[in-house]
C-alpha positions, -999 to +999 in steps of 0.1 A: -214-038+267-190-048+240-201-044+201-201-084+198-228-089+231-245-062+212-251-081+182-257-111+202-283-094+221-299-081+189-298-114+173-319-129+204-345-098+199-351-116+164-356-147+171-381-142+204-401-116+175-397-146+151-410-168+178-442-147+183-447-142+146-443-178+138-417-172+119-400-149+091-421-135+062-400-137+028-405-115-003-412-144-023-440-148-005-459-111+004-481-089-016-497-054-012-528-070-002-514-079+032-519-063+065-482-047+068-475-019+096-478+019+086-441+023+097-411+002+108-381-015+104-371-044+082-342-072+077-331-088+050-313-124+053-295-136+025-294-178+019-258-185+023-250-160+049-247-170+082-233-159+115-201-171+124-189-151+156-226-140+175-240-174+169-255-198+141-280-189+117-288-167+089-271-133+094-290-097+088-275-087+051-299-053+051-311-032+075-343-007+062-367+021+075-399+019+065-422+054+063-409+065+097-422+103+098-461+097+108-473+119+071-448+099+054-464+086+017-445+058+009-457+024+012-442-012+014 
């Protein structure tokens, strides 16, 4: 599979999770006191970003790790 059906590919993998979640969480709108996962992965979107070549919509600006070791301390 080419690098751009990659990204395509991954793109549709966030929207079908978005579909289940009902949609993105922003920062603007979380807090410590809610029920986040002991470890993962997150994605930042930037406004004024968008996809141009996999698609339309806002395009992944950050890719983190969150606590991925299962002792790990940190916290979101």
């Amino acid at each position: 599979m080419s690098r751009l059906k990659d990204i395509i590919v991954f793109y549709e993998f966030l929207a079908n999770l978005e579909r289940r979640l009902d949609g993105k969480s922003t920062l603007e709108n979380c807090n410590g006191k809610m029920s986040w996962p002991k470890r993962g992965v997150y994605f930042f979107f930037e406004p004024g970003e968008e996809r141009n070549q996999t698609g339309i919509g806002p395009r992944v600006v950050r890719v983190g790790t969150h606590a991925l070791k299962e002792h790990s301390r940190s916290s979101l």
